[in-house]
C-alpha positions, 0 to 999 in steps of 0.5 A: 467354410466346410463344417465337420458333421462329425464334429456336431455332437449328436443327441446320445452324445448329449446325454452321456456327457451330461451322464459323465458330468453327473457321475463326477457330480454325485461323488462329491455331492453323495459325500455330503452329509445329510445337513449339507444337501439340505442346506443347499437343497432348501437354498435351491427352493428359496430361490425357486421361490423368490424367482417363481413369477418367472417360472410360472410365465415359462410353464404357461406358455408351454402348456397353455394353463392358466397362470393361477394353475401353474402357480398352484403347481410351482407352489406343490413343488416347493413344498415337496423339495423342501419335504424332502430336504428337511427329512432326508437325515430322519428317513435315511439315517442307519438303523440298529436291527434286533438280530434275533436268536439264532443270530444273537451273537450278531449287531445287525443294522440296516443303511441307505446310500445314495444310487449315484445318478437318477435320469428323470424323464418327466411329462408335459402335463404338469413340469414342474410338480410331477418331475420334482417328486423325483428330482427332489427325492433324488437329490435329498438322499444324495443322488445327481440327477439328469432330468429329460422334460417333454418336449413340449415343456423343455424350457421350464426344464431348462429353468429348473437347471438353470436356477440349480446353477445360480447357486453357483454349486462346485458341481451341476448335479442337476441337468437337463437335457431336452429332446424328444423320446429318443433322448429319453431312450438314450438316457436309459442307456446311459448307465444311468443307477435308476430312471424315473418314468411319468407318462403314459402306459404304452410309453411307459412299457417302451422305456422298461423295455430299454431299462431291461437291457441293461437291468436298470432299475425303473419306477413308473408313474403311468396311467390313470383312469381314477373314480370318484365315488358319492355315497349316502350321506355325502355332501352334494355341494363338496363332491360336486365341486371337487368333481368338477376340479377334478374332471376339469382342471387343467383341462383335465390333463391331470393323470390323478384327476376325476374321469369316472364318478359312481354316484348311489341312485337315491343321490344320483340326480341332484348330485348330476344338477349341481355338477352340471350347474358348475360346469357349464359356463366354465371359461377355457381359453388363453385369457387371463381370466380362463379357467383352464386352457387349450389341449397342451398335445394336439393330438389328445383332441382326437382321443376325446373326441373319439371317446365322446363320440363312442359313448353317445353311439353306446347309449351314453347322452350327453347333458353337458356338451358333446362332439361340438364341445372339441374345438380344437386347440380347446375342449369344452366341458363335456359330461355324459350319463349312462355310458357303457362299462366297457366303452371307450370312454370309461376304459381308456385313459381321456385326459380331457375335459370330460367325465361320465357319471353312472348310477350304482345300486350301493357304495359296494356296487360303486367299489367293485365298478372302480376296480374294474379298470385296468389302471390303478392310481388314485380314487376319492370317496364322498360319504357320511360315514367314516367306516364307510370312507376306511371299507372304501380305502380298504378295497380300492385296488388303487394307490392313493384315496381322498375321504371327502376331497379330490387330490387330498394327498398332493401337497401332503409331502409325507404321503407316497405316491404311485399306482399299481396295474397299467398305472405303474409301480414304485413310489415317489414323495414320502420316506418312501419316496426317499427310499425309492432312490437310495440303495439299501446295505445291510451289515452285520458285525459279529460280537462274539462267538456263537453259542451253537458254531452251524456256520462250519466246516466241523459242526459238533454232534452237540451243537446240531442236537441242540438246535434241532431240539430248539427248532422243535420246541420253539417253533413247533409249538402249535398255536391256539 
């Protein structure tokens, strides 16, 4: 039997009929109200829920984390969908706006549609959590979604599409389509009303790229290289065990995670002796009882080991592991002290089990430290003082600040999040995650005629006289 190459559908073919489906998709579900996606979407977290011992399995095995971890993460997704379902009404309902007075004659109100369809194209290292700060925000303000998984992780896509259609929907407005970057950039083509990017920054770029060529609309979600800063008065025992989390779990493949830690010079040395005491004899492995698991890409080895060796050539040393701690597929606990600024290690994004901790003079010293890099998305403060953790928050040029925690904001399903800088731009999660999806309408209704007629052809002298002698009077007046 010959078979027809032409027949075989290729990868753009794919993703635009996956695009037609959803565009079919979209006007049936944006013509729901408020109540009715919610209704659906919270049917959809149930059964994320009940089902969730299976889901967990599937991101195990994709990324090599261990089961606790991935549980951990299905349960942040939960309580985001359910967020966003709950929410939705209240966040995007119309809103009466004061017209002011020139405009008095005017009612003014401000609306949020729904965009149509969203392409998410999500990252490997957390598939579940990370993709469904847009999917579910998305779909909660009315949106069909195409959802792109890495390649690395296209079952648990897959699984999340899956469960959307066992719900037996009269449509599918959520679908996956899996392959590598190319289906990424097809599905920027595809006339799509907005992508949602979460990866790195050089990737990050390649995709706005795309997006540019037909303006459309883009939020990233890039980069990290985030510090964690103790101060005086800090609890030692606190910030050493969220540094730990922070630079370890999930064998440090958290975007948001802890890579850089400035810690004051009077606490410096039992801060580094407790760290160092919860890090060395951490398990990492595919056991069941594993702490954290092997490098989910391979080639991330490289850049650890990379960074590690530059740090140690810089100066840097070592007090937990070193060069030998790269085993590939697996990464042992690796802390450094005393490295470089403007070494590879405290510049460049790790994604690894590893972290430098450095000595500062002051908590100031230690903020202008953070601000030197050029990502910008998350950073955590230990200290006594609450007007040191709020000067803190006020000059971070970050995101996101936990006061006292690491990744405070994650579960917090009001809170938005995003970076600036090479971390990226736009928001999901929050009302303004909500927001972030939806395309706003202004309206004006005219109640009756306007004192002063500007807006013609015909103005009177009198009317012109008038409002240049209100301009005057009321806005000119100098403030004291």
């Amino acid at each position: 039997m010959t078979i027809d190459e032409t027949s075989i559908p290729t990868d753009r073919d794919r993703v635009e009929d996956a695009v037609r489906r959803a565009r079919h998709a979209a006007r049936w579900w944006g013509g729901l109200s408020h109540d009715d996606r919610k209704n659906w979407l919270l049917e959809f977290k149930s059964v994320v829920a009940r089902n969730s011992a299976s889901l967990v399995d599937v991101v195990r095995e994709e990324t090599g984390k261990p089961a606790d971890d991935a549980l951990l993460e299905v349960m942040l997704a939960v309580e985001h969908l359910t967020w966003a379902a709950k929410n939705a009404r209240r966040v995007l309902r119309e809103r009466s706006v004061l017209p002011g007075l020139v405009s008095a004659n005017q009612a003014a109100s401000v609306r949020y549609e729904p965009m149509g369809v969203v392409g998410v194209i999500g990252p490997w290292n957390y598939p579940v959590y990370t993709p469904m700060g847009s999917i579910a925000y998305s779909m909660a303000a009315g949106n069909a979604v195409v959802f792109k998984p890495s390649e690395l992780t296209p079952r648990t896509g897959t699984w999340l599409a899956d469960t959307w259609d066992s719900l037996s929907a009269p449509h599918s407005v959520l679908q996956t389509v899996v392959g590598d970057g190319a289906v990424g950039a097809h599905l920027a083509r595809a006339g799509v009303d907005k992508v949602a990017f979460t990866g790195s920054t050089a990737t990050a770029k390649k995709v706005m790229a795309t997006c540019a060529e037909t303006l459309t609309p883009i939020v990233v979600e890039g980069g990290g290289k985030d510090a964690l800063i103790v101060d005086e008065g800090a609890d030692l025992d606190a910030a050493s065990e969220f540094a730990a989390f922070g630079a370890m779990g999930n064998a440090g493949q958290t975007c948001a995670g802890v890579e850089r830690v400035y810690v004051v010079d009077a606490l410096a040395d039992r801060f580094v002796d407790k760290l160092v005491a919860r890090v060395t004899d951490l398990r990492v492995g595919d056991a069941a009882d594993a702490q954290y698991g092997r490098m989910t890409l391979p080639r991330q080895v490289d850049v650890v080991r990379s960074q590690v060796e530059d740090a140690l050539a810089r100066g840097g040393r070592a007090v937990v592991g070193g060069p030998e701690s790269v085993r590939p597929p697996y990464v042992d606990p690796v802390v450094l002290l005393d490295v470089p600024e403007d070494s590879e290690a405290q510049v460049e994004e790790t994604f690894g089990p590893t972290v430098v901790v450095n000595r500062v003079r002051d908590l100031d010293e230690a903020i202008d430290r953070a601000n030197t890099s050029k990502y910008g998305l998350g950073a955590s403060v230990f200290t006594g003082s609450a007007a040191a953790g709020r000067r803190a928050a006020d000059r971070l040029r970050v995101g996101v600040v936990s006061i006292n925690s690491v990744l405070g904001f994650a579960a917090i399903g009001a809170l938005p999040f995003g970076g600036v800088g090479d971390s990226g731009f736009g928001r999901i999660h929050g009302a303004d995650g909500l927001r972030e999806f939806s395309r706003v309408k202004s309206v004006t209704t005219q109640r009756f005629a306007p004192p002063l007629n500007l807006v013609t052809m015909t103005r009177k002298r009198r009317d012109v006289a008038i409002a240049r002698f209100l301009l005057t009077k009321i806005h000119g007046r100098r403030r004291r």
